[in-house]
C-alpha positions as YAML, in Angstrom:
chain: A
units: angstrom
residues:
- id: 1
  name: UNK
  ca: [96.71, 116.73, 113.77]
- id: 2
  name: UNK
  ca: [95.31, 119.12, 116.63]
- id: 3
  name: UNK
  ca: [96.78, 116.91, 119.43]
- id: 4
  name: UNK
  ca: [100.44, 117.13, 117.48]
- id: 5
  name: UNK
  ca: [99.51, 121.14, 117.41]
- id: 6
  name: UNK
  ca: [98.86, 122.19, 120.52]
- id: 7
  name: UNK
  ca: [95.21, 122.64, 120.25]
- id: 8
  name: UNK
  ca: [93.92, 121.00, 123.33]
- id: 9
  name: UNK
  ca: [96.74, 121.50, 125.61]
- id: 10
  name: UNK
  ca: [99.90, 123.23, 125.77]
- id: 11
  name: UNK
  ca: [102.80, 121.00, 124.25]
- id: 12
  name: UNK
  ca: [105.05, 121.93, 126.98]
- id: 13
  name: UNK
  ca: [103.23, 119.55, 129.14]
- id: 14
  name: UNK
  ca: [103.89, 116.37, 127.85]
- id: 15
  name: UNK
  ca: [107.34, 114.36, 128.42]
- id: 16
  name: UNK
  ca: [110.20, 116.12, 127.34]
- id: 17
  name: UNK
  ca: [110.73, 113.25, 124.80]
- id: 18
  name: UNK
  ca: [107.50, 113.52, 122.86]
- id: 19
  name: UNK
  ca: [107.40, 117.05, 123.36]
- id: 20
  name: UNK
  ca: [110.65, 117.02, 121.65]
- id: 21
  name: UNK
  ca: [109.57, 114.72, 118.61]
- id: 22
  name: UNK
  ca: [106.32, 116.60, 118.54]
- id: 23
  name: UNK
  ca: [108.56, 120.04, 117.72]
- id: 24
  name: UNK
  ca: [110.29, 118.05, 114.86]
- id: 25
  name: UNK
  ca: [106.69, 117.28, 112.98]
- id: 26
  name: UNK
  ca: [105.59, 120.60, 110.96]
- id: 27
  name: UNK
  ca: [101.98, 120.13, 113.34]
- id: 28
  name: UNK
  ca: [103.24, 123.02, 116.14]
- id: 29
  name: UNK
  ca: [104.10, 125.17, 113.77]
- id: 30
  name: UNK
  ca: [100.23, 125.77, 112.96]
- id: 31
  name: UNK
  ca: [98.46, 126.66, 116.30]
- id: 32
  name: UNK
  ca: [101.31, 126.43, 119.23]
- id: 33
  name: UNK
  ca: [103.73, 128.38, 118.07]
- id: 34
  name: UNK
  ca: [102.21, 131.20, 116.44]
- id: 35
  name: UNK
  ca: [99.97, 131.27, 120.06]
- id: 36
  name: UNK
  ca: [103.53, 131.82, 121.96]
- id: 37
  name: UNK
  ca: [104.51, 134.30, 119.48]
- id: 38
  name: UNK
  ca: [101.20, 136.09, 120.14]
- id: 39
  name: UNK
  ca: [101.70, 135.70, 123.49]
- id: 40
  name: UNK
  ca: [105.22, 136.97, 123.71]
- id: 41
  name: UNK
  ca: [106.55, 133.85, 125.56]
- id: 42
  name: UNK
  ca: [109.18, 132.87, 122.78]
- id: 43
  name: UNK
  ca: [112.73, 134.46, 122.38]
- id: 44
  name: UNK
  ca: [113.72, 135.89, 119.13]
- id: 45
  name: UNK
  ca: [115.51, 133.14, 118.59]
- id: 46
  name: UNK
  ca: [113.32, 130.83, 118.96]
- id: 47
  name: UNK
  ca: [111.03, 132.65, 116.63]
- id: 48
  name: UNK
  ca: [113.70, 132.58, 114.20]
- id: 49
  name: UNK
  ca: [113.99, 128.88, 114.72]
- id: 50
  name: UNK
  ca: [110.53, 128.23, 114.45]
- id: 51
  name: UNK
  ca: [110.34, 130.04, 111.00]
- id: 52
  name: UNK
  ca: [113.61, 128.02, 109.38]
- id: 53
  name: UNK
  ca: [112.03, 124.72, 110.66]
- id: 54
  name: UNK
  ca: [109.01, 125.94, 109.10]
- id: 55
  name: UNK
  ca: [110.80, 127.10, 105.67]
- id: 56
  name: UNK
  ca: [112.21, 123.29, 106.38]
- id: 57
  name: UNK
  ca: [109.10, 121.76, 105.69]
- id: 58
  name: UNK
  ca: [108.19, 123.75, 102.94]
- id: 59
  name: UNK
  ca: [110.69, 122.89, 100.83]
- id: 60
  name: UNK
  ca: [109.81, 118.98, 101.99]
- id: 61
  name: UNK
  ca: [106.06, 118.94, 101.33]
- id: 62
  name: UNK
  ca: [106.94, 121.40, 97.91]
- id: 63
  name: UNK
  ca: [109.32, 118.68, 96.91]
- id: 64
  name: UNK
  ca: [106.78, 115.73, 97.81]
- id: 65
  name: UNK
  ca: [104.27, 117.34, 95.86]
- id: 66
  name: UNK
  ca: [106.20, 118.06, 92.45]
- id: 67
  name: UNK
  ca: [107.57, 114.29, 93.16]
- id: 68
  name: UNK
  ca: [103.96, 112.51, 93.33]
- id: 69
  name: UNK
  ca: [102.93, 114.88, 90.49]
- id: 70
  name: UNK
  ca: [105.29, 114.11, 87.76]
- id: 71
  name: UNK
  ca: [105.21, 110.10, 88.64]
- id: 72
  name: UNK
  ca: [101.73, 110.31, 88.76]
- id: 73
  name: UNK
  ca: [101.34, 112.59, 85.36]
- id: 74
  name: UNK
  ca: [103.37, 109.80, 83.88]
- id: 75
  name: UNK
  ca: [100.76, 106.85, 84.56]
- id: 76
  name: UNK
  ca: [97.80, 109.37, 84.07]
- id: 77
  name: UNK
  ca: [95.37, 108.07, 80.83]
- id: 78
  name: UNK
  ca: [92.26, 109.71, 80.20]
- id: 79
  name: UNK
  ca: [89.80, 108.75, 77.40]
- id: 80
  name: UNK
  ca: [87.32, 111.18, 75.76]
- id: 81
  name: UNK
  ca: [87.51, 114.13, 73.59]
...
């Protein structure tokens, strides 16, 4: 997960095609590209970008969740008082 965020190294370095798959996994989004913001090396546009893709993947992993929650809660049985 840290090598996907852009915790050892910038992202920018790698290939542009893995860089590019990289910025489509929700992994930047937690260490490289709030250090860019901080860092004022991002457009506003970008930063705008960065926050829908990141909205994007809320609404995934929020779906997901509910999703393994109800189909587990279905197959749950617990035995006690």
């Amino acid at each position: 997960m840290e090598f996907f965020a852009g915790a050892y190294f910038p992202i920018d370095v790698l290939p542009k095609w893995l860089s590019n798959f990289i910025y489509l996994t929700p992994f930047p989004y937690l260490v490289f590209f709030p250090m860019k913001i901080w860092l004022e090396q991002l457009s506003l546009t970008m930063v705008f970008k960065s926050i829908i893709i990141c909205g994007f993947w809320l609404v995934v992993f929020y779906w997901l969740a509910n999703f393994l929650f109800k189909k587990g809660s279905k197959t749950y049985n617990a035995y006690g008082n």
